[in-house]
Backbone and ligand atoms as CSV (ligand in chain L), in Angstrom:
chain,resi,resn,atom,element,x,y,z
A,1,UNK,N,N,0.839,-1.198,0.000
A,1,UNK,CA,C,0.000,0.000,0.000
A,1,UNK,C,C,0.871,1.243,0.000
A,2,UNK,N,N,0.135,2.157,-0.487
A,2,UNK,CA,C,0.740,4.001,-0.491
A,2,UNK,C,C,0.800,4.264,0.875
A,3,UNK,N,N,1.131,5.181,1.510
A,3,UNK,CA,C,0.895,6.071,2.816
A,3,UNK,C,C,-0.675,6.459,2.364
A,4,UNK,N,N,-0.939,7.146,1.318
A,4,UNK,CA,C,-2.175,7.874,1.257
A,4,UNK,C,C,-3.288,6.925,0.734
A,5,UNK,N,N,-2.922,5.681,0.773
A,5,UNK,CA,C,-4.525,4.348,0.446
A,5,UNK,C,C,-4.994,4.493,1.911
A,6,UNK,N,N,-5.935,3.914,1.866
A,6,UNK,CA,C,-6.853,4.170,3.110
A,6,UNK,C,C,-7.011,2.458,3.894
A,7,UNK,N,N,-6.010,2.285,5.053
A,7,UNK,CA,C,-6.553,0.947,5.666
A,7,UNK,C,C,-7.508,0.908,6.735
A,8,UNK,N,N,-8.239,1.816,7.217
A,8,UNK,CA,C,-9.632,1.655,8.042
A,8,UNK,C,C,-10.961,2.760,6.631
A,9,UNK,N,N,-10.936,1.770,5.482
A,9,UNK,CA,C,-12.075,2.183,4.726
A,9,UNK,C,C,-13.215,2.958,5.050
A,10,UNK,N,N,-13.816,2.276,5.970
A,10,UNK,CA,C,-14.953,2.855,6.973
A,10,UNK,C,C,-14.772,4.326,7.655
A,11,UNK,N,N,-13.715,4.751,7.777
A,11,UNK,CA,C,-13.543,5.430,8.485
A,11,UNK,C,C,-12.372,6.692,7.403
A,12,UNK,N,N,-11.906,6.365,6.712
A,12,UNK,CA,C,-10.818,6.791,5.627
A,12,UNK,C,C,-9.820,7.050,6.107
A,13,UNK,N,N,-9.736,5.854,7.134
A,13,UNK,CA,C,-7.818,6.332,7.939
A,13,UNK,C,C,-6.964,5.710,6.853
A,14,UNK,N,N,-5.606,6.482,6.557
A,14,UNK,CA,C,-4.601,6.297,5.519
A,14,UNK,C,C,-3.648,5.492,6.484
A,15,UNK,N,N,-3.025,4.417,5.625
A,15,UNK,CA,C,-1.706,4.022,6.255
A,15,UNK,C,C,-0.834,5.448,6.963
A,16,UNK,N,N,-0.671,6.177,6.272
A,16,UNK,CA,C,0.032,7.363,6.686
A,16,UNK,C,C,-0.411,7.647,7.858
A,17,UNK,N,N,-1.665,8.359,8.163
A,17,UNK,CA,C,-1.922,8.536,9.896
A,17,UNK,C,C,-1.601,7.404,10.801
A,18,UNK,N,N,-1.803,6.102,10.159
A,18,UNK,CA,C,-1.758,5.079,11.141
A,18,UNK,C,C,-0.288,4.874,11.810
A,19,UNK,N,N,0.478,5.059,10.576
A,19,UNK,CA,C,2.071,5.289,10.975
A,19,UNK,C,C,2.327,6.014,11.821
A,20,UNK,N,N,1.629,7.499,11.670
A,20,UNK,CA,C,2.405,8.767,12.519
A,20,UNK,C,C,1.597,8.366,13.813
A,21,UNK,N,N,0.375,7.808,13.666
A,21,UNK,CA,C,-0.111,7.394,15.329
A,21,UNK,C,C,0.717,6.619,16.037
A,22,UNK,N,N,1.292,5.586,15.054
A,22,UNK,CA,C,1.590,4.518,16.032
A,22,UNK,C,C,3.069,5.213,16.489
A,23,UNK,N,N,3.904,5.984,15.782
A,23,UNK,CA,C,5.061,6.649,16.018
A,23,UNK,C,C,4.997,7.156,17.613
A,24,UNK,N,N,3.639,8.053,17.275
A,24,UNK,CA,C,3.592,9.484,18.113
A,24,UNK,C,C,3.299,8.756,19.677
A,25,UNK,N,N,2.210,7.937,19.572
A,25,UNK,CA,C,1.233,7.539,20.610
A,25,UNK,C,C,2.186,5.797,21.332
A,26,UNK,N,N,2.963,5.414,20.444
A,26,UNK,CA,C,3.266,4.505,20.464
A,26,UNK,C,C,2.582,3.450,21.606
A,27,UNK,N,N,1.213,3.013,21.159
A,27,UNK,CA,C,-0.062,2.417,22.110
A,27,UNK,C,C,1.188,0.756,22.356
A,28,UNK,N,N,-0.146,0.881,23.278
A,28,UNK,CA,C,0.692,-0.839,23.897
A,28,UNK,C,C,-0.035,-1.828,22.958
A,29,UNK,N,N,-1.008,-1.672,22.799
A,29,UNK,CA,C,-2.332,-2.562,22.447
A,29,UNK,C,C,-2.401,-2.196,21.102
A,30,UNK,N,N,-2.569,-3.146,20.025
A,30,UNK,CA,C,-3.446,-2.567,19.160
A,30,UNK,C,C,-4.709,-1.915,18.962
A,31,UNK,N,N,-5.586,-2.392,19.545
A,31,UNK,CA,C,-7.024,-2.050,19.719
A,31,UNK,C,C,-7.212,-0.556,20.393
A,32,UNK,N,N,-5.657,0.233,20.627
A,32,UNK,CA,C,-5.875,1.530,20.868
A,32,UNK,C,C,-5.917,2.143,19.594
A,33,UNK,N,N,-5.211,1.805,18.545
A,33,UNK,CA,C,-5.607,2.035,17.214
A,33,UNK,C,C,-7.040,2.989,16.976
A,34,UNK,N,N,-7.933,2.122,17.441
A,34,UNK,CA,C,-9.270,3.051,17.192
A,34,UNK,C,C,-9.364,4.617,17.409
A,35,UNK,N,N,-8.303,4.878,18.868
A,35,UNK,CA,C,-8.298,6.417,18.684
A,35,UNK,C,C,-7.394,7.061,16.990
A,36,UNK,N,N,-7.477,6.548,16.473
A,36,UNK,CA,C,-7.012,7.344,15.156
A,36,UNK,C,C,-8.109,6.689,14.589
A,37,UNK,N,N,-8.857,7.981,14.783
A,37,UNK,CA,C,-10.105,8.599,13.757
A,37,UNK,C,C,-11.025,6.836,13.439
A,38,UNK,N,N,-11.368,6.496,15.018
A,38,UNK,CA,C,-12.148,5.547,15.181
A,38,UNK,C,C,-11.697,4.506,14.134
A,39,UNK,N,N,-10.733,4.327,13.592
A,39,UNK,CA,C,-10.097,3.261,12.824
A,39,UNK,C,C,-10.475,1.549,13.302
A,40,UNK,N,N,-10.826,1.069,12.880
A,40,UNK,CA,C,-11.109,-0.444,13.211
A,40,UNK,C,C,-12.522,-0.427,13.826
A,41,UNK,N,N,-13.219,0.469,14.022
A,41,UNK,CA,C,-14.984,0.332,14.862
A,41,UNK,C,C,-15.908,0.479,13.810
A,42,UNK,N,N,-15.918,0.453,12.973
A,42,UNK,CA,C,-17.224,0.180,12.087
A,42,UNK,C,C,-17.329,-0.763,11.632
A,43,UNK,N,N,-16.936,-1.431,10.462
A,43,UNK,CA,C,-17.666,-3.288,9.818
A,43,UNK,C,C,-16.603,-4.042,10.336
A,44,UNK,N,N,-15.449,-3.783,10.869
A,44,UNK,CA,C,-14.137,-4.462,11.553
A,44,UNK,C,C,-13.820,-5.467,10.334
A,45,UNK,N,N,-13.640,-5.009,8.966
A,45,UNK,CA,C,-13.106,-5.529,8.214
A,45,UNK,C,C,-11.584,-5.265,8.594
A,46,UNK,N,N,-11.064,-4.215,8.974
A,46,UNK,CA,C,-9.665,-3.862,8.958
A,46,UNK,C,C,-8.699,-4.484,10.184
A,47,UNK,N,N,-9.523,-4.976,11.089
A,47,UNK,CA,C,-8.950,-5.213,12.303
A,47,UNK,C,C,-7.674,-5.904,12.138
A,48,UNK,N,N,-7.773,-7.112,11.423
A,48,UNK,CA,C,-6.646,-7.992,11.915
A,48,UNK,C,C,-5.164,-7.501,10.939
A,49,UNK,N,N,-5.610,-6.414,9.884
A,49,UNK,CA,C,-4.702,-5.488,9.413
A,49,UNK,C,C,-4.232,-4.289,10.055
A,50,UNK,N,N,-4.927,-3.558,10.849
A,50,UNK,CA,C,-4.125,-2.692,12.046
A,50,UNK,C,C,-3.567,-4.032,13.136
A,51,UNK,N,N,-3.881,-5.256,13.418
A,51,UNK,CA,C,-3.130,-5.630,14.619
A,51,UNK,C,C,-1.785,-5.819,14.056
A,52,UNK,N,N,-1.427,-6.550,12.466
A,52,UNK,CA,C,-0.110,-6.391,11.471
A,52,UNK,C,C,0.354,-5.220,11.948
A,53,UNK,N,N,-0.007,-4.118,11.447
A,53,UNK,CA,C,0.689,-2.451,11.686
A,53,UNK,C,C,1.339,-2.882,12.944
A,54,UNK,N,N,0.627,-2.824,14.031
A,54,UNK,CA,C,1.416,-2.348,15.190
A,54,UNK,C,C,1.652,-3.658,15.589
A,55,UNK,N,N,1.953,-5.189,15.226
A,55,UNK,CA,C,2.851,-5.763,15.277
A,55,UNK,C,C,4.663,-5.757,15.093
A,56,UNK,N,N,4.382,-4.859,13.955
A,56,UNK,CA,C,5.517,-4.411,12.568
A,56,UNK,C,C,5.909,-3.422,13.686
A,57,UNK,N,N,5.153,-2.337,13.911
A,57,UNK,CA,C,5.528,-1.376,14.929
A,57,UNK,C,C,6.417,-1.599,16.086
A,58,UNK,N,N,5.706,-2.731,16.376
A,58,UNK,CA,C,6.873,-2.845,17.936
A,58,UNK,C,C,8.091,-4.059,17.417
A,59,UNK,N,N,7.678,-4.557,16.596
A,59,UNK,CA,C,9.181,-5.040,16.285
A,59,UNK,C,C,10.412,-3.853,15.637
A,60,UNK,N,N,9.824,-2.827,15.575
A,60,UNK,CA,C,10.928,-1.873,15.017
A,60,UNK,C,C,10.736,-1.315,13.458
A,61,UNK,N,N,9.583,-2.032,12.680
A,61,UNK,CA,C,9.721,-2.254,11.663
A,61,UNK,C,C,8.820,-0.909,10.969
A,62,UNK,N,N,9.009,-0.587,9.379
A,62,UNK,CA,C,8.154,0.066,9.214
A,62,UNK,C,C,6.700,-0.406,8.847
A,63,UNK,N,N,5.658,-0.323,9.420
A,63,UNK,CA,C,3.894,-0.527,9.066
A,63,UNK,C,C,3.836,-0.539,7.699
A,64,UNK,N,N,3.435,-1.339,7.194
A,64,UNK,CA,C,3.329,-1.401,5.468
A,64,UNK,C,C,2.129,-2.704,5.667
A,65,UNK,N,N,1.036,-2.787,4.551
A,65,UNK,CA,C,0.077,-4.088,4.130
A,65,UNK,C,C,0.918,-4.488,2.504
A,66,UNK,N,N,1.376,-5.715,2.249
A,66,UNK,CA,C,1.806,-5.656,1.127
A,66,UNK,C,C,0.547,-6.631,0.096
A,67,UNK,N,N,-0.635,-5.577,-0.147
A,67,UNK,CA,C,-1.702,-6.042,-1.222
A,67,UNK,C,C,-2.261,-4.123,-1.650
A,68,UNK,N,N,-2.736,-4.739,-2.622
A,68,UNK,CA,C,-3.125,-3.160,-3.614
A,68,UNK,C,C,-4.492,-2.740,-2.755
A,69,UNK,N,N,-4.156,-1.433,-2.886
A,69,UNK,CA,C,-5.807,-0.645,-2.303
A,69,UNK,C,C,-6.997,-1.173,-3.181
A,70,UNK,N,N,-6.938,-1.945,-4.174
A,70,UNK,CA,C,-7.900,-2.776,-5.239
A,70,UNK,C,C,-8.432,-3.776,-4.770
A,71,UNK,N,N,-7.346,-4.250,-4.221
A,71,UNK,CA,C,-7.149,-6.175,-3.980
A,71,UNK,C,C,-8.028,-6.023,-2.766
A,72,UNK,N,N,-7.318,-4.960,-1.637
A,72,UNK,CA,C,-7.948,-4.870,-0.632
A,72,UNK,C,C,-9.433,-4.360,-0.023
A,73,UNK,N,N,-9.784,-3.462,-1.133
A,73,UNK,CA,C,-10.880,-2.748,-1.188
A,73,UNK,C,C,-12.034,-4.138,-1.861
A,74,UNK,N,N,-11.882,-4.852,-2.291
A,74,UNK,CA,C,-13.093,-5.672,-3.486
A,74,UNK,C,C,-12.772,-6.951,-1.831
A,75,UNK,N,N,-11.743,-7.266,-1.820
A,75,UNK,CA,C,-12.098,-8.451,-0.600
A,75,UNK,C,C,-12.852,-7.872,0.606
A,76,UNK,N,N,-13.078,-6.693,0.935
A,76,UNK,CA,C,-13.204,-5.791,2.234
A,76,UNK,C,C,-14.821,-6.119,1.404
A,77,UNK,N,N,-15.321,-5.604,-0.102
A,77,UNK,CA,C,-16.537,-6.015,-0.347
A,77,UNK,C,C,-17.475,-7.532,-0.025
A,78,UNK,N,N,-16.360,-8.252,-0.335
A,78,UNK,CA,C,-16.613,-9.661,-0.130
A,78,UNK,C,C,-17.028,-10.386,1.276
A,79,UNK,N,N,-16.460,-9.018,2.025
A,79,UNK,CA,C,-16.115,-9.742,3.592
A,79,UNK,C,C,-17.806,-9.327,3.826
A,80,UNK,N,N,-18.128,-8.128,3.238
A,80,UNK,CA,C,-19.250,-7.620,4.119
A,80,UNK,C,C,-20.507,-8.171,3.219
A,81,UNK,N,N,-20.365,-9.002,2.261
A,81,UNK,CA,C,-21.257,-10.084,1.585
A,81,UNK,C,C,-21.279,-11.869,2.350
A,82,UNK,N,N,-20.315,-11.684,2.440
A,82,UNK,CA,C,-20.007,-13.337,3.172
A,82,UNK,C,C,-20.068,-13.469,4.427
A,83,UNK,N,N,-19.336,-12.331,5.405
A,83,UNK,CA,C,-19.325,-11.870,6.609
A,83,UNK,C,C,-17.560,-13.078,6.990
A,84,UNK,N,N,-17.200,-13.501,6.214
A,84,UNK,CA,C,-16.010,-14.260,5.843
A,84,UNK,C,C,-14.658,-13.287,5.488
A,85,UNK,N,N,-13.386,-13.189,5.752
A,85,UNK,CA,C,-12.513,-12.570,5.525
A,85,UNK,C,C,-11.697,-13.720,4.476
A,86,UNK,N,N,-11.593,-13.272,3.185
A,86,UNK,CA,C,-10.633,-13.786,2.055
A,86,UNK,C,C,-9.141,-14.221,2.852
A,87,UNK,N,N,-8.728,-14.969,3.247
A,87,UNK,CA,C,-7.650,-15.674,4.076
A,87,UNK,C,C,-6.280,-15.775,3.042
A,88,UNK,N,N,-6.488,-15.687,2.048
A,88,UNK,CA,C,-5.234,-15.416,0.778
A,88,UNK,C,C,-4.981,-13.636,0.773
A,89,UNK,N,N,-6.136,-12.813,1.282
A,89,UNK,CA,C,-5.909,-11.489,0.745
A,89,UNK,C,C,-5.168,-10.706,2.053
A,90,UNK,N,N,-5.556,-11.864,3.827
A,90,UNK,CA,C,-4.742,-11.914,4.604
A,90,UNK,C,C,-3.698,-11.989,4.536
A,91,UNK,N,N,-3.655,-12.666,4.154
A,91,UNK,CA,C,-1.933,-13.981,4.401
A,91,UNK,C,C,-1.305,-12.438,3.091
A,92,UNK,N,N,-1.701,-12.739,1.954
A,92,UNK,CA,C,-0.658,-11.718,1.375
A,92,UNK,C,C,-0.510,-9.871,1.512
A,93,UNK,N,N,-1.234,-9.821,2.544
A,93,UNK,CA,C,-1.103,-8.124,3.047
A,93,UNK,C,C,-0.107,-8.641,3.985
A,94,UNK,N,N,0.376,-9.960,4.291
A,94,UNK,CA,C,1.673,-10.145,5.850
A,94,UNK,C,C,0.737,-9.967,7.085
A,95,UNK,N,N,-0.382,-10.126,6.811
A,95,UNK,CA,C,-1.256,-10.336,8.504
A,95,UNK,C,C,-0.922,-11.454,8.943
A,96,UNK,N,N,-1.555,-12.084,10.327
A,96,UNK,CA,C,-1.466,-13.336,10.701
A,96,UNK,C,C,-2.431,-14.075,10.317
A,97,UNK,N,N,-2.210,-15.334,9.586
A,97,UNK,CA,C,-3.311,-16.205,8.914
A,97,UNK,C,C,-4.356,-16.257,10.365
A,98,UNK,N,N,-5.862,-16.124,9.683
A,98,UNK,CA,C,-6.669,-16.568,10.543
A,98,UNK,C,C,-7.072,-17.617,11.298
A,99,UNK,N,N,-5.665,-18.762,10.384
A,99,UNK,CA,C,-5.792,-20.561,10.710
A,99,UNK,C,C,-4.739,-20.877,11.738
A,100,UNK,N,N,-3.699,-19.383,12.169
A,100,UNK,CA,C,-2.907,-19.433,12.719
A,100,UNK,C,C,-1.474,-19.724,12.141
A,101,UNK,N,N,-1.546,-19.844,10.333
A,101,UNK,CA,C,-0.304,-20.468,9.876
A,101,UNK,C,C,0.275,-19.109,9.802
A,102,UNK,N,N,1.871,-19.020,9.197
A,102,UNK,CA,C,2.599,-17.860,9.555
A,102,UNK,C,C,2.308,-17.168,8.122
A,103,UNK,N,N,2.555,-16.045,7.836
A,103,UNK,CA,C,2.079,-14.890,6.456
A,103,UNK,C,C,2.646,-15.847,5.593
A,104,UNK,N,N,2.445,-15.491,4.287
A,104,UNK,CA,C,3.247,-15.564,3.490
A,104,UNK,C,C,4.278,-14.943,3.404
A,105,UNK,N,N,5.217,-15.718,2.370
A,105,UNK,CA,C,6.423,-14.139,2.815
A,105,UNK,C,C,6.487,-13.215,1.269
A,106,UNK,N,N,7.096,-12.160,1.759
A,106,UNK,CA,C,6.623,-10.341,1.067
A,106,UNK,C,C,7.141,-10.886,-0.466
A,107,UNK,N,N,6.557,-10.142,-1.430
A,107,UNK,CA,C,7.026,-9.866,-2.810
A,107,UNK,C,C,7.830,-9.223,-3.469
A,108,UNK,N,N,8.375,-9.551,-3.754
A,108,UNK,CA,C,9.680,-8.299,-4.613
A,108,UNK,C,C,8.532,-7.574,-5.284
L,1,FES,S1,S,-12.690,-0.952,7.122
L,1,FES,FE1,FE,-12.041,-0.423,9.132
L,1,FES,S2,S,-13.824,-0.676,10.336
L,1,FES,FE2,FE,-14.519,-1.061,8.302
């Protein structure tokens, strides 16, 4: 993703704020996340992609989803048709599989 794609849809939080939150605020929890601009509280499609962010975060790392604002936006449709999260569109943004297996690993 860009800084300026949007990973709490619902809400139009950008990777970019989510970064400078997690910088600034540096929360313990993910689920403090929501104070940036209620991020993760509406259809909680995004959740287990902000808990990635500030996983990445406290390992030192920089916050990045590695899938297109496309890829991510049409499965985020799917989720709120099925009420099911696409587990391939997981695994390749580098979240934690929902089955518990480890991400895939990143793309050149
Ligand atoms: S996309 Fe973040 S709560 Fe819906």
């Amino acid at each position: 993703m860009d800084p300026d794609d949007h990973v709490c849809l619902c809400f139009r939080v950008s990777l970019r704020k989510i970064r400078t939150f997690l910088a600034v605020e540096n929360p313990p929890v993910a689920s403090l996340i929501s104070e940036c601009l209620s991020a993760g509280t509406g259809c909680h499609w995004c959740v287990p992609f902000l808990e990635h962010l500030h996983a990445q975060h406290a390992r030192g790392e920089s916050p990045d989803l590695n899938v297109s604002p496309q890829r991510y936006a049409e499965a985020r449709l799917k989720f709120h048709e099925s009420g099911a999260r696409d587990e391939k569109v997981v695994r390749e943004a580098g979240a934690p599989s929902l089955d518990g297996a480890p991400p895939d690993e990143p793309r050149p």
